[in-house]
C-alpha positions as CSV (number, residue, x, y, z in Angstrom):
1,X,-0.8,-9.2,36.8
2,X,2.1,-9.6,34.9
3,X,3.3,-6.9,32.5
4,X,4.8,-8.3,29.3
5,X,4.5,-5.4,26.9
6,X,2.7,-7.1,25.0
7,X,-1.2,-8.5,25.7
8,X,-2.4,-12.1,25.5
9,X,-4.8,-12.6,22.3
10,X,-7.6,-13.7,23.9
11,X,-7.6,-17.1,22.7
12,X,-8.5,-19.9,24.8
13,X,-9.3,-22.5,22.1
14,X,-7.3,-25.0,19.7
15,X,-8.1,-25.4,16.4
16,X,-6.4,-27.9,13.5
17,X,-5.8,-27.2,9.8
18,X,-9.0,-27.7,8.9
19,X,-10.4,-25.8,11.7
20,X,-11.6,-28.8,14.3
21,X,-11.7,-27.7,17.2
22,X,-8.7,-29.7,19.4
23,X,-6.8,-30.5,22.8
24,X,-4.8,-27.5,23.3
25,X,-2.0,-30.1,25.2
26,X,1.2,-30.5,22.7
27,X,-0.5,-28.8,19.7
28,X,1.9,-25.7,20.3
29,X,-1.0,-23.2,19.6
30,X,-1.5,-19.9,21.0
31,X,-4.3,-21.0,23.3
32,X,-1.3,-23.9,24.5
33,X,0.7,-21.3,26.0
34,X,-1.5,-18.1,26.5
35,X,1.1,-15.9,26.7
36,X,1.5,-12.3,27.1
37,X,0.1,-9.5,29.9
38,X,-3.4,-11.5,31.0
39,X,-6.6,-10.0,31.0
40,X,-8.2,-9.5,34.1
41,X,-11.2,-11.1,35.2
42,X,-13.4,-7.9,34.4
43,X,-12.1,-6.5,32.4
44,X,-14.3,-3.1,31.7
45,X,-15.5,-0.7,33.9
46,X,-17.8,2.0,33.7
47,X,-16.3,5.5,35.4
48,X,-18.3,8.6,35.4
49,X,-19.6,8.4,31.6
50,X,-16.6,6.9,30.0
51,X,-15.7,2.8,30.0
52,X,-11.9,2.1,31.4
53,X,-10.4,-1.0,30.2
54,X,-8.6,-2.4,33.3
55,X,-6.0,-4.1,31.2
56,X,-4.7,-1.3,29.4
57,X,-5.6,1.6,31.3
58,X,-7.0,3.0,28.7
59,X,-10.7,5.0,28.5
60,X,-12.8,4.2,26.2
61,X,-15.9,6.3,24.5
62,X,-18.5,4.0,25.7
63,X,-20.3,4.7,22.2
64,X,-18.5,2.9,19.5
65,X,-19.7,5.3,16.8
66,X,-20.2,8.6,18.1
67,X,-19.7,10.4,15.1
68,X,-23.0,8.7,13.7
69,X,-21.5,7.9,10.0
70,X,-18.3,7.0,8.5
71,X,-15.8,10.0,8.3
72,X,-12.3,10.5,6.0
73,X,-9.3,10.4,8.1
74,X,-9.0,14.3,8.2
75,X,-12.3,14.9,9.2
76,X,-12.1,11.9,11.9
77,X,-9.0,14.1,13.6
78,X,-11.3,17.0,13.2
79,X,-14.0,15.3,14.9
80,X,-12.1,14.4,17.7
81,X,-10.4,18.0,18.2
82,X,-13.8,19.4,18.2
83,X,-15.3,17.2,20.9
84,X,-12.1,18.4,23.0
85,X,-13.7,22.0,22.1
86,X,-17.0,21.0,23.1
87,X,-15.3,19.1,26.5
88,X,-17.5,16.4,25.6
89,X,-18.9,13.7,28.2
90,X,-17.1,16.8,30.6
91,X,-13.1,15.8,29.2
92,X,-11.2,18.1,27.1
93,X,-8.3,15.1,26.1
94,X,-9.9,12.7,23.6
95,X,-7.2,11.7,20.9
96,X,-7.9,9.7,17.9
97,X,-6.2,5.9,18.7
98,X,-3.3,5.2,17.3
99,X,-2.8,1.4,16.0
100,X,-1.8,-0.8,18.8
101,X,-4.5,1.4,20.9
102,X,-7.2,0.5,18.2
103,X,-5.9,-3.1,18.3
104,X,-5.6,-3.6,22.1
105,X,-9.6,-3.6,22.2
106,X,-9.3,-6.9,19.8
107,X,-10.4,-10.8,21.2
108,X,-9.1,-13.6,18.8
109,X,-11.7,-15.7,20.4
110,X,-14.8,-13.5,19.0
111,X,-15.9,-12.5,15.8
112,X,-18.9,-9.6,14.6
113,X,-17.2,-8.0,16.6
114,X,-14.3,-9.1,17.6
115,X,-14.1,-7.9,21.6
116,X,-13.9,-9.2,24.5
117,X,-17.3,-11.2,25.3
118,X,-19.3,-9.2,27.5
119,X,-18.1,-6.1,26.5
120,X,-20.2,-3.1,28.0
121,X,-19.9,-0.8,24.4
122,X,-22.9,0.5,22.4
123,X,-23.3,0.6,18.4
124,X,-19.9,-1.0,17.5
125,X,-20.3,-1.5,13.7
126,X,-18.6,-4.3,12.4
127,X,-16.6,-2.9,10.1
128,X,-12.8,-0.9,9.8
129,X,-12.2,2.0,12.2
130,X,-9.8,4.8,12.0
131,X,-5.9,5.1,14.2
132,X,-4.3,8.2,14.0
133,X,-1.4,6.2,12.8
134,X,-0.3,6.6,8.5
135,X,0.8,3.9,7.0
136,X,5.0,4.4,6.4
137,X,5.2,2.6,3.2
138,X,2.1,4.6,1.9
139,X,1.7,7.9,3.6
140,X,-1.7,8.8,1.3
141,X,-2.9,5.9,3.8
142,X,-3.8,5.6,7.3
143,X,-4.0,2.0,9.9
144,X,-7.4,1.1,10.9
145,X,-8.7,-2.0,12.1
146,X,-11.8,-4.1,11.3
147,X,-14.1,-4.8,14.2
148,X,-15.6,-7.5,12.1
149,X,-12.7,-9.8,11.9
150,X,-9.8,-8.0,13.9
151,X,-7.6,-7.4,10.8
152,X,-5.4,-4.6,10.7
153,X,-4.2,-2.8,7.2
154,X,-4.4,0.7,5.5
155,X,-7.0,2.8,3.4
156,X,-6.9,5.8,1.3
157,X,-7.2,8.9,3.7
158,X,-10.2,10.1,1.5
159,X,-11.9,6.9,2.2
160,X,-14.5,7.4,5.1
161,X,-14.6,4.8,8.2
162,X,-15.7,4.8,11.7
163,X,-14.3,6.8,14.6
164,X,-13.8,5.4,18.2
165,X,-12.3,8.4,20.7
166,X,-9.9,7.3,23.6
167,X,-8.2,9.2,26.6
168,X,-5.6,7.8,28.8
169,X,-1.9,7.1,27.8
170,X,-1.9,3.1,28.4
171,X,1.8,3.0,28.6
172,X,1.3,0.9,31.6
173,X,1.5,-2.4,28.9
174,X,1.1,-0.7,25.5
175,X,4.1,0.5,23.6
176,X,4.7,3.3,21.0
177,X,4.2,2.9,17.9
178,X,7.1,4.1,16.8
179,X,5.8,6.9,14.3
180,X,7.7,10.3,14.0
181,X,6.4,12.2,11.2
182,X,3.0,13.5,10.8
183,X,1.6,13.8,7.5
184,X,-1.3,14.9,5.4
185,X,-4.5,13.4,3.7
186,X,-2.2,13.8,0.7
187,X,1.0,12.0,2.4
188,X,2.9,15.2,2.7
189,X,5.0,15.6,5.6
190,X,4.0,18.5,7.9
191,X,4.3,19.7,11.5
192,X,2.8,17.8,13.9
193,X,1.6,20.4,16.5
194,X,-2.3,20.7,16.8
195,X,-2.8,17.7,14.6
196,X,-4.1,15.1,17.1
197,X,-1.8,12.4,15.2
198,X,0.0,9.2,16.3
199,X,3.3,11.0,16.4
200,X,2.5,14.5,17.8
201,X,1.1,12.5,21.1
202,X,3.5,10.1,20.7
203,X,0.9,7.7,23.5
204,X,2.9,4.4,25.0
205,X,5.5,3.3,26.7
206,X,8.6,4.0,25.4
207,X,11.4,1.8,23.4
208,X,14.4,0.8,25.7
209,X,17.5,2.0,24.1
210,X,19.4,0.3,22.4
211,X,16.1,-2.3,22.0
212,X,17.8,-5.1,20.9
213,X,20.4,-7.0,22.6
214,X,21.8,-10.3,21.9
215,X,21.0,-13.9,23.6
216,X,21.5,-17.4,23.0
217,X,21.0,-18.2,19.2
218,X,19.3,-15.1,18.8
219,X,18.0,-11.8,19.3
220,X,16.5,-10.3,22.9
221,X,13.6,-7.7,22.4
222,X,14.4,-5.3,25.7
223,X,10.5,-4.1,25.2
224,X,9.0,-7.4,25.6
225,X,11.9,-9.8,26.8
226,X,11.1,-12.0,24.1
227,X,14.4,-13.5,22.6
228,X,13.8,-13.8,18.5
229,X,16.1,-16.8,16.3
230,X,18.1,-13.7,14.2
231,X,17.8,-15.8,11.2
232,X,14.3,-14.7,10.8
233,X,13.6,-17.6,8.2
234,X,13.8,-21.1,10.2
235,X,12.3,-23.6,6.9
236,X,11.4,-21.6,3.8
237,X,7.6,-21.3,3.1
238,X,5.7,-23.9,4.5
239,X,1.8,-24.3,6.0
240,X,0.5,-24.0,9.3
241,X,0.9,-27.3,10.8
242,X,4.3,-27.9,9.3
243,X,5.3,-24.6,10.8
244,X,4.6,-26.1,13.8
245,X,6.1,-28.9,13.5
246,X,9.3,-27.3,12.4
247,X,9.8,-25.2,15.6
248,X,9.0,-28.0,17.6
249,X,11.2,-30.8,15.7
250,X,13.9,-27.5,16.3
251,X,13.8,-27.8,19.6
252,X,14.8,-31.2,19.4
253,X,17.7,-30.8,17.4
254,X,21.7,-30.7,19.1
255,X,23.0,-28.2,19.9
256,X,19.7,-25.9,20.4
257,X,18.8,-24.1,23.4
258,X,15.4,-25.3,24.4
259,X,12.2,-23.2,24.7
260,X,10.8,-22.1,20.8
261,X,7.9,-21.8,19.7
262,X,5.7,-20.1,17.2
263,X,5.0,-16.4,18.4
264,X,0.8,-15.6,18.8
265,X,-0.1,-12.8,16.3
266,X,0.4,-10.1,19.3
267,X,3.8,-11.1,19.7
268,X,4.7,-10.9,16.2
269,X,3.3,-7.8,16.0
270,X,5.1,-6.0,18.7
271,X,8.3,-5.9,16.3
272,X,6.4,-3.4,14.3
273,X,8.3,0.0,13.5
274,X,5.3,2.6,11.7
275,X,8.1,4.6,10.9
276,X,9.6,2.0,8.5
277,X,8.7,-0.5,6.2
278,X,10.2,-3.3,4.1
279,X,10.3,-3.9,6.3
280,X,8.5,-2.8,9.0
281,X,11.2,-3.5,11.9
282,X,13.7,-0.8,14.1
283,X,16.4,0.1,12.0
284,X,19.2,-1.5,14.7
285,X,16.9,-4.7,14.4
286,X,19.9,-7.5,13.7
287,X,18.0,-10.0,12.2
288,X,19.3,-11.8,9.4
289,X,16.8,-13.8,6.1
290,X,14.3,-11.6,6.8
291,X,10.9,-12.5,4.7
292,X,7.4,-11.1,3.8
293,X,5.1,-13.0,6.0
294,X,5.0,-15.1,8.9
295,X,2.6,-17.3,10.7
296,X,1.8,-16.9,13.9
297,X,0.4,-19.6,16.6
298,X,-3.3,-17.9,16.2
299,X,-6.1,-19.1,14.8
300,X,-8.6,-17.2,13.0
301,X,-11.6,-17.5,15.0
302,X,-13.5,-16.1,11.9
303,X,-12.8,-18.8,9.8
304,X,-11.1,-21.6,12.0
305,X,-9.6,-22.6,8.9
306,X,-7.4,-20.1,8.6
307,X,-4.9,-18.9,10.9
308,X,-2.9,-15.2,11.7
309,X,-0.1,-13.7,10.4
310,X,2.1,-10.5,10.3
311,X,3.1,-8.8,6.6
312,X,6.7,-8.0,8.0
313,X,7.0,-5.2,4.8
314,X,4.0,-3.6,5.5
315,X,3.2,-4.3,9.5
316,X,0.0,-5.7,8.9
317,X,-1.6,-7.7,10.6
318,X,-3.9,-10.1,8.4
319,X,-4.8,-13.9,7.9
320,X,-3.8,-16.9,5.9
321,X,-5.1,-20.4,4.9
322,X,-3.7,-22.8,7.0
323,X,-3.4,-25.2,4.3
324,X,-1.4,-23.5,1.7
325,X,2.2,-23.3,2.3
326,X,3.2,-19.7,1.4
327,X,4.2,-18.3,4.9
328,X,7.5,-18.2,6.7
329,X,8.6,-19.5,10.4
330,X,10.1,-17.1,12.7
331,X,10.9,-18.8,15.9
332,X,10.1,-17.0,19.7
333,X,11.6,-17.9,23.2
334,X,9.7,-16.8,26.4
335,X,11.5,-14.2,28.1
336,X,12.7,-16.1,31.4
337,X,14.6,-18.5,28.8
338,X,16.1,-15.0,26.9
339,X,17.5,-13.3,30.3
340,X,19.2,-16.3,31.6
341,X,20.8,-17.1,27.6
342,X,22.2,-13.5,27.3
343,X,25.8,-13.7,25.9
C-alpha cells in the first residue's frame, strides 16, 4: 500500500451533470484516476472488543452511538473522559475524533450511511456526529460530520449530536489538523490540558516544515506531494463539466507542463488549516487568486446530480449542483509529475 497522506474517496463510479451514470475512461472524474492511499481489501477488523480500520490504523468503538442520545459538545468530551474513568471495553485512551479522523470513516460511493459497504459497525445514526475539532472562524462552534450524506461543517456547541469514541493515533496516513488552541462551549480560549480536545492531543502525522515548496507552474504540498497551480483561480466561476473541461483543455495549451487535473474532494481538503480561516489554508501557503469554493472531481453519490466541493474560507467540506456555475477551478498534479518539476 501506498501512503499518500491523503486517502482515496471511495468512489468507483462516473457520473455526468445530470447524474447518469458514465464510462469513467476520459471523463477526468475522481473514479478516473482513484487516487490517494487505497483501501485495502478488508478493510475492518474486529480486535478484542474494538473494530481496527486497517487503512488508517485507527480503532474504532464498534457501537456507533454509545452514548445512547445526542449530547452538546461539552458533555460529548465529558462522555468520553468518563468512559476512560470507567476503562471501558478494558482501554483507558478513548479520545473524541478530531475532523479528518471523523471524516476518514467516510465512502463517497455510499449514502444512509455513508461507509464503507460492509462495514462491521452497530447503530450508526444517520445523522451529524461530533470531532473534538472548533471551528476557527467561529469558535462558539465545533466540526462534525453527517453520516447521512458525508458532509462536513460546524454547529453551535450547545447543540446536541452523536458521539463515536476512537483510540489509536492514525498518523500512519492521517495528518494533523492543524488546530492549536483549545476553547470553550462559549469560544473562549483556555488551556488545553485535561480537555480531551483536537489540539491538546494534537493526533496525526505531522506537517513537514516549511510545507510548501515550489515546482513547475505551481506549488508542491510536502505533506501529500501533490503540486497545486499557485494561481488558485484557473477560469473564474464556472459548472462542473466546464470545470472539467477547463483543466483538461489546460493541459493542452503551450507552454504547460502536463499532468492536471481536478483534485477529488479528499485532496482538496488536505489544504485545510483549523487554525485559520478565510481562508482556511497554512499561513506560508503562496497561492495567489485565492477564492471561496472549489469543485472537486467527486460526485455526490447522494444525489448524482450534484457534485463535492471545499468552502476554502470556512474548510468545509459540502456539495454543489453540478449545473449551476458558481464554483471555482483549482488545478492538481500527481505527485511523481511535482518531484521531478521542482525548480
Amino acid at each position: 500500500m501506498s501512503d499518500t497522506g491523503y486517502l482515496q474517496t471511495g468512489q468507483v463510479t462516473c457520473h455526468d451533470a445530470d447524474g447518469c451514470r458514465v464510462d469513467c475512461a476520459g471523463t477526468g472524474q475522481d473514479a478516473a484516476f482513484r487516487h490517494g492511499t487505497p483501501w485495502p481489501e478488508s478493510r475492518f477488523w474486529r480486535e478484542g472488543q474494538c473494530i481496527t480500520d486497517r487503512l488508517t490504523g485507527l480503532v474504532w468503538h464498534p457501537n456507533a452511538n454509545p452514548a445512547e442520545f445526542p449530547l452538546t459538545w461539552q458533555e460529548a468530551l465529558d462522555f468520553v473522559i468518563q468512559m476512560n474513568v470507567d476503562r471501558h471495553l478494558g482501554h483507558s485512551d478513548w479520545r473524541l475524533p478530531n475532523r479528518r479522523e471523523l471524516r476518514s470513516l467516510i465512502s463517497h460511493q455510499t449514502r444512509r450511511p455513508a461507509l464503507p459497504e460492509g462495514h462491521p459497525f452497530t447503530n450508526v445514526f444517520n445523522g451529524w456526529y461530533w470531532s473534538s475539532t472548533t471551528a476557527a472562524i467561529s469558535p462558539a462552534h465545533a466540526w462534525y460530520v453527517d453520516m447521512d450524506g458525508g458532509r462536513m461543517f460546524y454547529g453551535g456547541k450547545d447543540q446536541s449530536f452523536m458521539v463515536w469514541p476512537v483510540r489509536g493515533q492514525g498518523s500512519r496516513i492521517l495528518s494533523v489538523t492543524g488546530q492549536i488552541w483549545c476553547y470553550s462551549a462559549r469560544g473562549d480560549e483556555i488551556p488545553c490540558p485535561g480537555s480531551g480536545q483536537d489540539a491538546e492531543l494534537f493526533c496525526g502525522r505531522p506537517w513537514p516544515a516549511p510545507r510548501f515548496h515550489p515546482c513547475r507552474d505551481g506549488v508542491l504540498d510536502r505533506l501529500t506531494g501533490l503540486c497545486w497551480h499557485r494561481p488558485a483561480d484557473l477560469c473564474g466561476p464556472v459548472t462542473w463539466a466546464q470545470a472539467l473541461t477547463a483543466v483538461d483543455q489546460f493541459n493542452a495549451g503551450p507552454d504547460k507542463y502536463p499532468g492536471w487535473r481536478l483534485p477529488n474532494i479528499n485532496e482538496l481538503e488536505s489544504l485545510v488549516d483549523c487554525s485559520r480561516h478565510d481562508p482556511a489554508l497554512p499561513a506560508a501557503h503562496a497561492f495567489t487568486a485565492l477564492q471561496d469554493v472549489y469543485w472537486s472531481a467527486t460526485t455526490s453519490l447522494y444525489e448524482r446530480d450534484w457534485a463535492w466541493a471545499l468552502y476554502l474560507n470556512k474548510g468545509a467540506v459540502g456539495v454543489g449542483q453540478k449545473t449551476q456555475a458558481k464554483f471555482h477551478v483549482w488545478p492538481v498534479r500527481d505527485q511523481n509529475d511535482a518531484v521531478s518539476a521542482i525548480e
